[in-house]
Structure formats: C-alpha cells, structure tokens
PALODREN-804036 format. One record per atom (N, C-alpha, C): residue in one letter; atom name; x, y, z. Coordinates in Angstrom, 2 decimals, decimal comma, always signed. Layout:
<pts>
 tikol vogu      px      py      pz
     a   CA       X       Y       Z
...
</pts>
This chain:
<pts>
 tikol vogu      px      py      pz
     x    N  +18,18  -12,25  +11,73
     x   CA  +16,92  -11,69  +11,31
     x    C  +17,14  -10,86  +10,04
     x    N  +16,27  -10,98   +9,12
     x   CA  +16,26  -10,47   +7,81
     x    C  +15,93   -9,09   +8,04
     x    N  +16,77   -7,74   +7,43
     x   CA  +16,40   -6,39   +6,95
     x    C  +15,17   -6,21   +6,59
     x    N  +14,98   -4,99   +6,15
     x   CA  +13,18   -4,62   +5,69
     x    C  +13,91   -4,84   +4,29
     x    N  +15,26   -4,38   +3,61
     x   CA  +15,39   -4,69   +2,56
     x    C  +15,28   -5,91   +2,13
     x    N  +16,25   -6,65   +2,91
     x   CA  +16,45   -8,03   +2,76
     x    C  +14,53   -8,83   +2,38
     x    N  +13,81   -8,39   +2,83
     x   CA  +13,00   -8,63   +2,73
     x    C  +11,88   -8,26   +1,81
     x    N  +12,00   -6,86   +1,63
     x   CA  +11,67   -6,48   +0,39
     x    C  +12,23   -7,02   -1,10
     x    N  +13,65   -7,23   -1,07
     x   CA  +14,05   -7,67   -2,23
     x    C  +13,92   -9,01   -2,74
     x    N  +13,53  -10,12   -1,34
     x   CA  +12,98  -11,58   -1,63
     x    C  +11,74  -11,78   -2,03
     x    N  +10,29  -10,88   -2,38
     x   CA   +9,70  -11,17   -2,61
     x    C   +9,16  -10,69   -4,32
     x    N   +8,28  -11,84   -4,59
     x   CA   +8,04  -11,55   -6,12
     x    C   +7,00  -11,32   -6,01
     x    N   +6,53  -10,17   -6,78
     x   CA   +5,86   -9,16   -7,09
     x    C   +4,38   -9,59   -7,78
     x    N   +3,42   -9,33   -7,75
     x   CA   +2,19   -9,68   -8,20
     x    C   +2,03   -8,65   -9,20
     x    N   +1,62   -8,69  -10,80
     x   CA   +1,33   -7,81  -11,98
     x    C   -0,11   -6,76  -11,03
     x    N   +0,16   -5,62  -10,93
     x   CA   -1,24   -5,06  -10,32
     x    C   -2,68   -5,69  -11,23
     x    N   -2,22   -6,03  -12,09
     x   CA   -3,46   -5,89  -13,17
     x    C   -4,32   -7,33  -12,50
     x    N   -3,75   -8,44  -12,41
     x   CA   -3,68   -9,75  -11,21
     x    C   -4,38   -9,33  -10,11
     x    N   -3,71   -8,53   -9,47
     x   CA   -4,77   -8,38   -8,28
     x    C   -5,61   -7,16   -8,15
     x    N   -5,86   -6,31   -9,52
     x   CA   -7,05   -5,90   -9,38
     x    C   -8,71   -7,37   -9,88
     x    N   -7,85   -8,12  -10,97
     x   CA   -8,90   -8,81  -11,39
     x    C   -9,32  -10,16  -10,10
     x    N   -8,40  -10,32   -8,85
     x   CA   -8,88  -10,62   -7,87
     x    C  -10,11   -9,89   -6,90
     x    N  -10,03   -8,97   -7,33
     x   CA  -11,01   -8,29   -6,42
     x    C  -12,48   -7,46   -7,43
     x    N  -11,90   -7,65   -8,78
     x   CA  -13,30   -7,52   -9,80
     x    C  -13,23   -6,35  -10,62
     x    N  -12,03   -5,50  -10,46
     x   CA  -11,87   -4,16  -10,63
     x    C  -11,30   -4,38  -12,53
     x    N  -11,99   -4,13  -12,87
     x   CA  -11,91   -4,42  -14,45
     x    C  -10,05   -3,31  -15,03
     x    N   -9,77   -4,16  -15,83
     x   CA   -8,36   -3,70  -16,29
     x    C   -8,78   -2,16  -16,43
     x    N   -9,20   -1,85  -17,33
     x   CA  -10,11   -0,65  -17,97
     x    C  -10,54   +0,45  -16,87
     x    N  -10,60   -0,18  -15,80
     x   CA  -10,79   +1,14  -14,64
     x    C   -9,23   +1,27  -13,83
     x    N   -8,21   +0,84  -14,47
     x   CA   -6,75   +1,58  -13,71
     x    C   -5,79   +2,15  -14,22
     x    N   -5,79   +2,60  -13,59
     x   CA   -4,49   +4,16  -14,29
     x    C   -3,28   +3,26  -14,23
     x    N   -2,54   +2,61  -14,96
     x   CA   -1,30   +2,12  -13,87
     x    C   -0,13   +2,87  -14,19
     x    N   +0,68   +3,08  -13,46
     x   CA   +2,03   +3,28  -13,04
     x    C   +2,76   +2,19  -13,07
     x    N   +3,29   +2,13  -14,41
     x   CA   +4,47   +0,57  -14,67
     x    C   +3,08   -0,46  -14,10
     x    N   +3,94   -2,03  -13,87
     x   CA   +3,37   -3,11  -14,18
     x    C   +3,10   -3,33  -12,83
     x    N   +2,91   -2,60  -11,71
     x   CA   +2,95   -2,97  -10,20
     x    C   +2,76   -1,92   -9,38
     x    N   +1,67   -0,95   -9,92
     x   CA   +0,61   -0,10   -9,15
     x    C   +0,19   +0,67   -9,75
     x    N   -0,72   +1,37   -9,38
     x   CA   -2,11   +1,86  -10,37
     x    C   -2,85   +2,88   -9,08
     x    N   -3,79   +3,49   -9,58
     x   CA   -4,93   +4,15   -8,94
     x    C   -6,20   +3,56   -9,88
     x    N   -7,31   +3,60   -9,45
     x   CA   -8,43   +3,02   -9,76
     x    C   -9,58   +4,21   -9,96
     x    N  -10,00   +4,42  -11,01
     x   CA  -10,92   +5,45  -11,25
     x    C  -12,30   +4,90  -10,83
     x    N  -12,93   +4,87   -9,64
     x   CA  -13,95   +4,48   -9,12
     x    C  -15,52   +4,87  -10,37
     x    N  -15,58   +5,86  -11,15
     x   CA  -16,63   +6,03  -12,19
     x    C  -16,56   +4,83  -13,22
     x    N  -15,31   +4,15  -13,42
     x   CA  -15,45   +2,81  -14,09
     x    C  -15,66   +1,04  -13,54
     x    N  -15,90   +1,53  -12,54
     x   CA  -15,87   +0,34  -11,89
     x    C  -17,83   +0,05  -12,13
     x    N  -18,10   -1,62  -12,38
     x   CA  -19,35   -1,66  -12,42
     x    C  -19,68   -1,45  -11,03
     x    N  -21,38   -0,90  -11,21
     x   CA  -21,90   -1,50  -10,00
     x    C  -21,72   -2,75   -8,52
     x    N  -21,84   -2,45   -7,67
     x   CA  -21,63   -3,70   -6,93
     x    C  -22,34   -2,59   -5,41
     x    N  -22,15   -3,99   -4,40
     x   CA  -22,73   -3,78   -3,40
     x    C  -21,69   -2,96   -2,76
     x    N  -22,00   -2,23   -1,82
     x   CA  -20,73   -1,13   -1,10
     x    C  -19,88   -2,44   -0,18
     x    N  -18,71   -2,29   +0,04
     x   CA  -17,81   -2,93   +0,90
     x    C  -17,88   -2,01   +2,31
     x    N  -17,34   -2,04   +3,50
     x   CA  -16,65   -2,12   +4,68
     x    C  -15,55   -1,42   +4,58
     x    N  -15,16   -0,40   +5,00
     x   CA  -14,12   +0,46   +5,39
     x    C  -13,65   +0,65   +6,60
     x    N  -11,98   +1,04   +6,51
     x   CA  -11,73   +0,80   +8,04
     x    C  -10,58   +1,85   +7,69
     x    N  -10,79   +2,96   +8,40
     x   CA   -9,82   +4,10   +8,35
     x    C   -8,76   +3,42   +9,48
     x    N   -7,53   +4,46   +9,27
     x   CA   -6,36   +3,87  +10,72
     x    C   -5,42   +5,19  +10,26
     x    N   -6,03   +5,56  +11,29
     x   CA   -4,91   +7,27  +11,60
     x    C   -4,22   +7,57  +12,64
     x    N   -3,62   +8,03  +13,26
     x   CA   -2,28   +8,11  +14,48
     x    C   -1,69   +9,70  +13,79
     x    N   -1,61   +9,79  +15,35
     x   CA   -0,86  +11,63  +15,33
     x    C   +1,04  +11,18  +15,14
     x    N   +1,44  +10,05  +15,59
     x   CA   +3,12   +9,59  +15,81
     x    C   +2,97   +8,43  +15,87
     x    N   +3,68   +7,67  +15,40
     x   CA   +4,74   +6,41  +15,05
     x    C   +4,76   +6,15  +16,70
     x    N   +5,24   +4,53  +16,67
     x   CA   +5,66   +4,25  +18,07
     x    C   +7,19   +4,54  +17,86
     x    N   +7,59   +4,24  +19,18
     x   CA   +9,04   +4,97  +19,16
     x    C   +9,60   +4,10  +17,92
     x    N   +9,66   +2,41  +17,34
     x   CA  +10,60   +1,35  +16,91
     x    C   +9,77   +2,21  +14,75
     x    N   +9,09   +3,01  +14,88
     x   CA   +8,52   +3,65  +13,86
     x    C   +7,19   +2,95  +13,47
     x    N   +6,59   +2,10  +13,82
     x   CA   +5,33   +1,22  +13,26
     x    C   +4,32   +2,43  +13,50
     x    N   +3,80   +2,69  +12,30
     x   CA   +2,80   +4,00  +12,19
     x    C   +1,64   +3,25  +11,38
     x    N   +0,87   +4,24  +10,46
     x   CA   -0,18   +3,89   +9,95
     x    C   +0,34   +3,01   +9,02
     x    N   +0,80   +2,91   +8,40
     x   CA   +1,39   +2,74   +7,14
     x    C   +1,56   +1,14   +7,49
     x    N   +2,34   +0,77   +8,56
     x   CA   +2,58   -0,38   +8,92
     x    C   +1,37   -1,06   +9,36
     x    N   +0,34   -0,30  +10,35
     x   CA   -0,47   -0,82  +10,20
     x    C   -1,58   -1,31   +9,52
     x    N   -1,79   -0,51   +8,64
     x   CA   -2,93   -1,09   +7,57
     x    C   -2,50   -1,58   +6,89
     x    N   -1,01   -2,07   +6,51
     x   CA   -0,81   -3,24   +5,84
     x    C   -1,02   -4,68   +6,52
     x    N   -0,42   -4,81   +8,12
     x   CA   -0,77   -5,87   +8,66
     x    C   -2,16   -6,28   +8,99
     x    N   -3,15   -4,88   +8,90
     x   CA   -4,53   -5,34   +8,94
     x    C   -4,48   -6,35   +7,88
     x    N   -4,38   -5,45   +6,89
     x   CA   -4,84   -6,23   +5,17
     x    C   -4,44   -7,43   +5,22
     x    N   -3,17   -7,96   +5,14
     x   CA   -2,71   -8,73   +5,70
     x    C   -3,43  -10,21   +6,15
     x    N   -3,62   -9,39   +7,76
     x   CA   -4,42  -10,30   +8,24
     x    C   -5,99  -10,42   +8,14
     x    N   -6,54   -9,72   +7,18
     x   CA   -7,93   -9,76   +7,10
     x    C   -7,85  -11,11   +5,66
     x    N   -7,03  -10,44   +5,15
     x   CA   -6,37  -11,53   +3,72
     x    C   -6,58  -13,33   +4,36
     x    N   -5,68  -13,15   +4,50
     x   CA   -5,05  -14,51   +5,42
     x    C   -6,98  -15,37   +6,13
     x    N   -7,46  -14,74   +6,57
     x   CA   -8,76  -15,48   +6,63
     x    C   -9,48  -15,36   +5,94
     x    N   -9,72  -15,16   +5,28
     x   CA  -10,58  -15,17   +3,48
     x    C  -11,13  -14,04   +2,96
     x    N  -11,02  -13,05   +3,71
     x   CA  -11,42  -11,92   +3,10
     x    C  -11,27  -11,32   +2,17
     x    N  -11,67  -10,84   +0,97
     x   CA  -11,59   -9,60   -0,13
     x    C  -10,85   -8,12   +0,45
     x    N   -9,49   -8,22   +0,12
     x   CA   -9,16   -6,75   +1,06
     x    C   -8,35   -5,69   -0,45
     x    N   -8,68   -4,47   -0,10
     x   CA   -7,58   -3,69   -1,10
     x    C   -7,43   -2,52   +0,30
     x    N   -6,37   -2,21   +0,14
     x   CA   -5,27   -1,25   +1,17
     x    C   -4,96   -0,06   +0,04
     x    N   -5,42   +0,86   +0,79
     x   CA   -5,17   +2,01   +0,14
     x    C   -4,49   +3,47   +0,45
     x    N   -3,40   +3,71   +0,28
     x   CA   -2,37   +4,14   +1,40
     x    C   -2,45   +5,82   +0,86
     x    N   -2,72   +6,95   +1,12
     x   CA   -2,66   +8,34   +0,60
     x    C   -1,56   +9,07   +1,81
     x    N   -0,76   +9,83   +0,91
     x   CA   +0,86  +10,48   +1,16
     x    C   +1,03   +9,82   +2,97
     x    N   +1,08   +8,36   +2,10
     x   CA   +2,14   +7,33   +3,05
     x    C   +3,27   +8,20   +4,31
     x    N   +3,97   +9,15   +3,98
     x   CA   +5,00   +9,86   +4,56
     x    C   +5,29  +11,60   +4,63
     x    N   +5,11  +12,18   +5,45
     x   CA   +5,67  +13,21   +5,15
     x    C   +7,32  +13,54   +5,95
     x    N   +7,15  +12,56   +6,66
     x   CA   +8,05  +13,10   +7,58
     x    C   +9,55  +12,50   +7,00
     x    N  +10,08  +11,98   +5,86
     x   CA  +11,19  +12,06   +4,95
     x    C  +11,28  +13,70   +4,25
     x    N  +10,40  +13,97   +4,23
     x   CA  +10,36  +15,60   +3,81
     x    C  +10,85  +16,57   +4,79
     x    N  +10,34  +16,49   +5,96
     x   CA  +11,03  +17,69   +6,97
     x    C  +12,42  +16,85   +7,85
     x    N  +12,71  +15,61   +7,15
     x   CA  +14,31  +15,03   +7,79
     x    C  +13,55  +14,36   +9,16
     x    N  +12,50  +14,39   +9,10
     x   CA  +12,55  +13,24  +11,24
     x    C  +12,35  +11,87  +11,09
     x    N  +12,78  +11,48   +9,66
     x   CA  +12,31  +10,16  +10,00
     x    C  +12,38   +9,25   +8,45
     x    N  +12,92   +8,02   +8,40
     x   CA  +12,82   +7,34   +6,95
     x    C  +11,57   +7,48   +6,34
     x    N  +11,85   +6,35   +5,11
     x   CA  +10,99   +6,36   +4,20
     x    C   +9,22   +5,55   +5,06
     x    N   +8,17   +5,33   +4,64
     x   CA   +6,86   +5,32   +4,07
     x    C   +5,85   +3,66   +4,27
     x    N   +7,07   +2,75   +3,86
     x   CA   +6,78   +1,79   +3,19
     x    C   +6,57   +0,47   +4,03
     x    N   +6,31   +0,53   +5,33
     x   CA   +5,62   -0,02   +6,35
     x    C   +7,55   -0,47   +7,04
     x    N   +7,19   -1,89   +7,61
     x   CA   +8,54   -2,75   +7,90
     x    C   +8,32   -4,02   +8,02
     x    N   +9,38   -4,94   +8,23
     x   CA   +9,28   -6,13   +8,53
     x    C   +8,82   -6,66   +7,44
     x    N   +8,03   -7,66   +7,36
     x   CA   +6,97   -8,41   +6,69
     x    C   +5,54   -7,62   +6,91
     x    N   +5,57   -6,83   +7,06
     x   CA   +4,32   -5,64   +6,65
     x    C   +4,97   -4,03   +6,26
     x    N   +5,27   -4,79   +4,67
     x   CA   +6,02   -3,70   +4,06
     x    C   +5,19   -3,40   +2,32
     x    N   +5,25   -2,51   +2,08
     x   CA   +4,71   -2,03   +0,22
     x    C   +5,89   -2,16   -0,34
     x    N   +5,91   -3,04   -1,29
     x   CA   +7,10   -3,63   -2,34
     x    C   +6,40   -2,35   -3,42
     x    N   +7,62   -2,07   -3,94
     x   CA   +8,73   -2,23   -4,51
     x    C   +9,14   -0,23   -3,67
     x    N   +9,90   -0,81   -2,44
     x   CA  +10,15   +0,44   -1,41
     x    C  +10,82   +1,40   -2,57
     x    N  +11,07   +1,41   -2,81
     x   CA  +11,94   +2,53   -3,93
     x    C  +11,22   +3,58   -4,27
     x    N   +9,81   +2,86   -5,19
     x   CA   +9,03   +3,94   -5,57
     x    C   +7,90   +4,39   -4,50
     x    N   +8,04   +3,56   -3,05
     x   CA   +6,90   +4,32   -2,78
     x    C   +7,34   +5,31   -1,98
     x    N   +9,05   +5,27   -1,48
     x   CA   +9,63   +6,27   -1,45
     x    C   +9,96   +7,84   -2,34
     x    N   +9,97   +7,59   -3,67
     x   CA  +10,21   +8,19   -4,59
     x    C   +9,21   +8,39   -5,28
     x    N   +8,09   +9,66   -5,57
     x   CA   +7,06   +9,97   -6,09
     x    C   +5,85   +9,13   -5,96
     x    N   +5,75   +7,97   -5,42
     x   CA   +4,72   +7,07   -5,25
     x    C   +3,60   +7,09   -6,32
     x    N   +2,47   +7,94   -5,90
     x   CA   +1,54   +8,17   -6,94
     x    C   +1,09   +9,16   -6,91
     x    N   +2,00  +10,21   -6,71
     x   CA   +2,21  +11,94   -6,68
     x    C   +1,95  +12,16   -5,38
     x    N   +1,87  +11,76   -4,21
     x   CA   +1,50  +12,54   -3,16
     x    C   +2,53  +12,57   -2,36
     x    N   +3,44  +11,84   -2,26
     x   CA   +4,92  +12,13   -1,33
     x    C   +5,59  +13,37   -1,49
     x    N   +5,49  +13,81   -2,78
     x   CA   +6,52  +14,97   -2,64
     x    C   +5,69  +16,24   -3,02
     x    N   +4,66  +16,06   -2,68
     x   CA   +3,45  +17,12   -3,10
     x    C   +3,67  +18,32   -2,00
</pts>
C-alpha cells in the first residue's frame, strides 16, 4: 500500500488558475500563491446564482486521524466524481501540529491537499497564526 507521501508525490498538479476557470471564477478575482493556490476575492467575482454549502466540523479526529480536513476533501471528491461543480475550502486546516498532538493538516490516503509541504508550512496564513 502506497504512503500519503508516496501518494502525494505521484500526482500532477492542476495550474489553480485551470480550475478556477472550471468553476467560472475569473483569473482577475485570485490572489494566488505560486502557480497552485490562491484565495478568491468574492467582490470580483460576477454575479451568479448562490450555490449550496455544506459545512463539516468535528471536536477530534478518529483515533487512525481522519478529521475534517479528510473529510471534506472526500466529500468534494465524491460530489466531483458525479458531475457536480464543487470548490473545497479548507480555513486553519490544523492546529494541532502547533501544540505537538498530532501531524500535519493535509487530509490522507487519496483524500489528501497536494502539494503537503505548503499546506503544512504557512498555507494561506492561517496555520501558524
């Protein structure tokens, strides 16, 4: 069975800019961070009809660690996978690499956020905030 690394490091990477223009989000409304994540300034985005939201919060991880993080990627995932329009939007992924109880952030398995490094390491300012 393949590592979370092992697995992280086999996959190739989608330009964020790619899959914002999958979902309609004009170049011009994202902040990006290098060539493979961004924040999205919602005041530039045109008009459109409101989407469907689906919060997913948990007080603890199961014991094997699958927490939020893991899960709303395998939602996305699987909402993906049957034709849906999905964007996953992950805010301070981890704290608990900060007080030592526990690894990094970045889901596992094949429901993991590539490129684990950075979303370990400053992400998009809120990990080490």
């Amino acid at each position: 069975m393949k590592t979370d690394i092992d697995i992280a490091q086999s996959i190739q990477m989608t330009p964020i800019a790619k899959v914002a223009e999958k979902v309609d989000i004009p170049e011009d409304a994202l902040e990006q961070y290098g060539k493979y994540k961004a924040k999205v300034d919602p005041l530039l985005l045109p008009d459109r009809k409101d989407g469907k939201l689906i919060l997913v919060t948990a007080i603890t991880p199961t014991a094997a660690g699958e927490g939020k993080t893991t899960t709303t990627i395998g939602l996305a995932d699987a909402l993906a996978r049957i034709g849906k329009r999905v964007v996953a939007a992950l805010r301070e992924p981890s704290l608990g690499p900060v007080f030592g109880i526990k690894g990094g952030a970045a889901g596992g398995g094949w429901s993991q956020v590539v490129p684990m490094e950075d979303i370990n390491l400053h992400f998009t300012g809120d990990f080490h905030a």
